[in-house]
DOTORDREN-988042 format. One record per residue (C-alpha): residue number from 0; residue in three letters; x, y, z. Coordinates in steps of 0.25 Angstrom, whole numbers, always signed. Layout:
N
i,aa,east,north,up
NUM,ALA,X,Y,Z
...
***
This chain:
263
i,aa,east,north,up
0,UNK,-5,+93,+253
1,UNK,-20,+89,+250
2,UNK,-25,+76,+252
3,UNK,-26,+74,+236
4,UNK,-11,+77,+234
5,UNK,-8,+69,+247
6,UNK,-15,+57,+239
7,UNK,-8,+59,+225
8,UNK,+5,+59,+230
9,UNK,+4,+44,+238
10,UNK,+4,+32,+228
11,UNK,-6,+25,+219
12,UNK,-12,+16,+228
13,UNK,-12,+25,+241
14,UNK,-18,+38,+232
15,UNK,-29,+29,+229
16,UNK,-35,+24,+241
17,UNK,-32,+38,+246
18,UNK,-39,+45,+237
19,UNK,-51,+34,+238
20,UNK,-51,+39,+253
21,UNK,-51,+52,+252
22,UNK,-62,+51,+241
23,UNK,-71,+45,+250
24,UNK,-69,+56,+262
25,UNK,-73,+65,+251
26,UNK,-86,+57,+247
27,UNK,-91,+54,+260
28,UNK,-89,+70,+264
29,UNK,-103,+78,+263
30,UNK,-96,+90,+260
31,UNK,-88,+81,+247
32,UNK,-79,+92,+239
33,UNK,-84,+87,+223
34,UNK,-72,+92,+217
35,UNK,-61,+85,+228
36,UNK,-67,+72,+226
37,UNK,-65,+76,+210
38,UNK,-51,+78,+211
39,UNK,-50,+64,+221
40,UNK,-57,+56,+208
41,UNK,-48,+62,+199
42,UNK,-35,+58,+206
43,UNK,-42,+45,+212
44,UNK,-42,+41,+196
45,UNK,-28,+46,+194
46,UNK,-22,+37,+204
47,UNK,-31,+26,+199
48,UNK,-25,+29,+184
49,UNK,-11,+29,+190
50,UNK,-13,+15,+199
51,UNK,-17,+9,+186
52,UNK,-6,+14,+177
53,UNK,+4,+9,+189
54,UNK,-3,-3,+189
55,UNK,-1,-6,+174
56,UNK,+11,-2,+173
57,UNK,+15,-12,+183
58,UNK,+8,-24,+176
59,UNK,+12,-20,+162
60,UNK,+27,-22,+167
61,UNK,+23,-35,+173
62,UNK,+15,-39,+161
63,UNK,+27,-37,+151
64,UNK,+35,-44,+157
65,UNK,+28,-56,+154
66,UNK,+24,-54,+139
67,UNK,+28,-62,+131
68,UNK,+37,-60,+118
69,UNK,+27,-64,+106
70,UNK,+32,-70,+93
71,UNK,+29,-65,+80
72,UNK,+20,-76,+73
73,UNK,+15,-65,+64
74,UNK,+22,-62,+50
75,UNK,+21,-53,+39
76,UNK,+26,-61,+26
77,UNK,+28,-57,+11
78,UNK,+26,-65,+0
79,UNK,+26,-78,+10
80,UNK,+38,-74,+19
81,UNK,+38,-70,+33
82,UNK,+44,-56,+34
83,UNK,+42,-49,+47
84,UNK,+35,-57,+59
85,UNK,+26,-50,+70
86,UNK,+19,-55,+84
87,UNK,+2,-59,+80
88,UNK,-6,-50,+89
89,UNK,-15,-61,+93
90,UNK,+0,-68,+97
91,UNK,+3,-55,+105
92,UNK,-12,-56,+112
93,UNK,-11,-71,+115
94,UNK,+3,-69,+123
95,UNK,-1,-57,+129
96,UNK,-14,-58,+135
97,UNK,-10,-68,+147
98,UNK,+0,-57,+152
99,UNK,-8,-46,+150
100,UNK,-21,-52,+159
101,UNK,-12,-55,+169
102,UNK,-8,-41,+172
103,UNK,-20,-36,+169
104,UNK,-20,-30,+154
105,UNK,-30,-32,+145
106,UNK,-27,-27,+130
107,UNK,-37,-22,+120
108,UNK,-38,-14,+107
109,UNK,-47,-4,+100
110,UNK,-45,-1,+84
111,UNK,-52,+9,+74
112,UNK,-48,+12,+59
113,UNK,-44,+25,+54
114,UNK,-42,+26,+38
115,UNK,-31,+16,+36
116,UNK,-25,+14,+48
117,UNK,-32,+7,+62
118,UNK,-28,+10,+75
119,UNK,-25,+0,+84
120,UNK,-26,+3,+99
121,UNK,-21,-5,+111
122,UNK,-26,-3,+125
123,UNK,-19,-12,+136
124,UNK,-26,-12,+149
125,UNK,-24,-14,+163
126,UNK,-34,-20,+175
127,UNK,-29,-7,+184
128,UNK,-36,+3,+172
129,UNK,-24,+8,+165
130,UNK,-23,+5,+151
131,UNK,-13,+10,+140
132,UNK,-15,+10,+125
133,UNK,-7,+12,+113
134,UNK,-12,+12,+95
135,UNK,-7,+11,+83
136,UNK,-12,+16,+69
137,UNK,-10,+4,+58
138,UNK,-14,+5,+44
139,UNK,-22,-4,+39
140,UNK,-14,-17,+35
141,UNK,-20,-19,+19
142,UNK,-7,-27,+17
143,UNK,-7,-42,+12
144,UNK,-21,-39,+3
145,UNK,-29,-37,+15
146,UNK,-45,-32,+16
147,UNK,-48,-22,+22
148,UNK,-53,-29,+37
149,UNK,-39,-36,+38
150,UNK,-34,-24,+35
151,UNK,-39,-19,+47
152,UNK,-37,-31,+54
153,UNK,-22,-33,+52
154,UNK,-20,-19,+56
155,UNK,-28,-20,+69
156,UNK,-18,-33,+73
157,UNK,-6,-28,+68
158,UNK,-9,-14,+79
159,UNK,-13,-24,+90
160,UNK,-2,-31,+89
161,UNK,+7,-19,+91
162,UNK,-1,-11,+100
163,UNK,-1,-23,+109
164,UNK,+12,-24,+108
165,UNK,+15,-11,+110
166,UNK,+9,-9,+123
167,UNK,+13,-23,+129
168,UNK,+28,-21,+123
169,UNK,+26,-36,+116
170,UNK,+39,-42,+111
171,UNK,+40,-52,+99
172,UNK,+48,-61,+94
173,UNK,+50,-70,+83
174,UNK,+48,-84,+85
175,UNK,+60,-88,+82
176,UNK,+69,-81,+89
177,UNK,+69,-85,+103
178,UNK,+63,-71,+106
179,UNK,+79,-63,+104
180,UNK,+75,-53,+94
181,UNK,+61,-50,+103
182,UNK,+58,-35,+99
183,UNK,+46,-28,+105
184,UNK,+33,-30,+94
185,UNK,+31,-15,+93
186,UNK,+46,-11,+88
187,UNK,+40,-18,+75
188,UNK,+27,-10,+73
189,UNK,+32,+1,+63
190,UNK,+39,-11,+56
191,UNK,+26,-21,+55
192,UNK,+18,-9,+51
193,UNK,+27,-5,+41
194,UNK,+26,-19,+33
195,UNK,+13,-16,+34
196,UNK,+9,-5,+29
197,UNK,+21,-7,+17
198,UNK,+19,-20,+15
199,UNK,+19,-20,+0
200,UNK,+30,-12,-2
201,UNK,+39,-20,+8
202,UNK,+34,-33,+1
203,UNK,+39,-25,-12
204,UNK,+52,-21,-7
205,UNK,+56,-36,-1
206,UNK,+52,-40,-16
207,UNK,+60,-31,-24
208,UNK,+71,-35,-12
209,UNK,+70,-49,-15
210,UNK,+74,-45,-30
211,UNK,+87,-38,-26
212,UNK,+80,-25,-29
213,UNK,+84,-19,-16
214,UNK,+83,-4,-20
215,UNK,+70,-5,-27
216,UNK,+65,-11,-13
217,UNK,+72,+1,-5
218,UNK,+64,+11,-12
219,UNK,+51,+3,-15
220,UNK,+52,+4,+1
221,UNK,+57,+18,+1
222,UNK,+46,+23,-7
223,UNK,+33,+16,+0
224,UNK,+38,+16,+13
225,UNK,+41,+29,+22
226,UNK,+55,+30,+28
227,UNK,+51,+28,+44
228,UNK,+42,+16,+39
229,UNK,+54,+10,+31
230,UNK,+62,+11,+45
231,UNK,+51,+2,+51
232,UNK,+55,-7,+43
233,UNK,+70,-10,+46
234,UNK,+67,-21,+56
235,UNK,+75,-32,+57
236,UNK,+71,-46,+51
237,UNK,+73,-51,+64
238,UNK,+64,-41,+70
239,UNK,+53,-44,+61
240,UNK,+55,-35,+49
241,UNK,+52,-36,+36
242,UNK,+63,-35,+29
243,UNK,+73,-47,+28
244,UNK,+88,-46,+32
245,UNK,+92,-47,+19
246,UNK,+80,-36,+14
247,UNK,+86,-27,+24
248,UNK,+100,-30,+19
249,UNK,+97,-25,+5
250,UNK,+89,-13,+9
251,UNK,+102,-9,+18
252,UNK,+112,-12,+6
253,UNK,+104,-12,-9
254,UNK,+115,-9,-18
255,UNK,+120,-22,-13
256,UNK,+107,-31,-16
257,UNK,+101,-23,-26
258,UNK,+101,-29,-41
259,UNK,+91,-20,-47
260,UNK,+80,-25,-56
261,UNK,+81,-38,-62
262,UNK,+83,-37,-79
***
């Protein structure tokens, strides 16, 4: 067995002082082989990579462990009444950050725009060197009248929040609930994006709802919204989704709560 293959199969913290000897009787050797001390770098920074992604991995389980649950402050209404309710990022940021310096995470983003969608990319960082990141690709949140620049805006806080959330595994929880129906942030992406990106029609739909006109709603819904996006949606109330218990009942039973058009 060679010295290099002697080294690679110790553990993390004995390959690298090894390999920082060995290193050294290379260099200080007048007749130095270029390409041996090539092959010790290369490994030297393979075991450096793996020390830190051991040592991250370590401190992200500590770190978890004490995240807090976040409530949901946040809510999307509809014509002046609260439907679905979401953790603010800058709520998520605030009472997360003290847990994060501690362990030795730092959080960042990058963003660009492409058409009508923005990319929203999270990188979460740790003092060993290891970092992991994920993305998301929103479209451009023109709901509620909005410009162009919130537009954009909205759309870059709505991905922070859930990439952040993502990475970190945040659990919300309504504020009034006592934290038992806690679900992790992410399981409501598809759902929250949904509403966003169909708001009118759902707006529409709870309306014609409102008015008893149940299969008008179901295939107002139906026609606008495709079928996996319409699955998004069937979150419970208590969840934080957008249709009510009673919205929910008549789509599951319309012959029973349907009275047509009014004469």
């Amino acid at each position: 067995m060679t010295e290099l293959a002697k080294i690679e199969s110790q553990p993390v913290a004995e390959q690298t002082s090894g390999l920082i000897r060995m290193i050294e009787q290379v260099c200080i050797n007048p007749e130095m082989d270029v390409e041996k001390l090539e092959r010790m770098l290369d490994m030297q920074e393979r075991v450096l990579d793996k020390q830190a992604q051991q040592q991250f991995q370590i401190d992200m389980s500590s770190m978890q462990a004490e995240l807090p649950v976040i409530e949901k402050n946040g809510a999307i209404s509809i014509r002046g009444t609260v439907q679905s309710r979401f953790a603010k990022f800058e709520d998520i940021n605030r009472a997360v950050l003290p847990v994060l310096q501690k362990y030795g995470f730092s959080f960042t983003f990058e963003t660009n725009q492409a058409n009508d969608y923005v990319n929203v990319i999270g990188v979460l960082r740790h003092k060993s060197g290891h970092k992991e990141s994920t993305q998301l690709q929103i479209p451009l949140d023109s709901s509620g009248s909005k410009n162009a620049v919130q537009a954009v805006g909205s759309s870059v806080s709505y991905g922070k929040r859930y990439v952040m959330s993502a990475l970190l595994n945040i659990t919300t929880t309504d504020d009034d609930d006592d934290g038992q129906a806690a679900v992790p942030a992410i399981d409501l992406f598809a759902h929250n994006m949904v509403v966003q990106q169909h708001f009118d029609t759902i707006a529409a739909a709870k309306e014609l709802m409102a008015n008893d006109r149940v299969f008008a709603a179901i295939d107002l819904l139906k026609q606008d919204i495709p079928e996996t996006d319409q699955n998004a949606l069937w979150v419970a109330p208590t969840k934080g989704g957008i249709f009510t218990t009673l919205e929910r009942q008549k789509m599951q039973q319309p012959s029973k709560f349907d009275k047509g058009e009014e004469e």
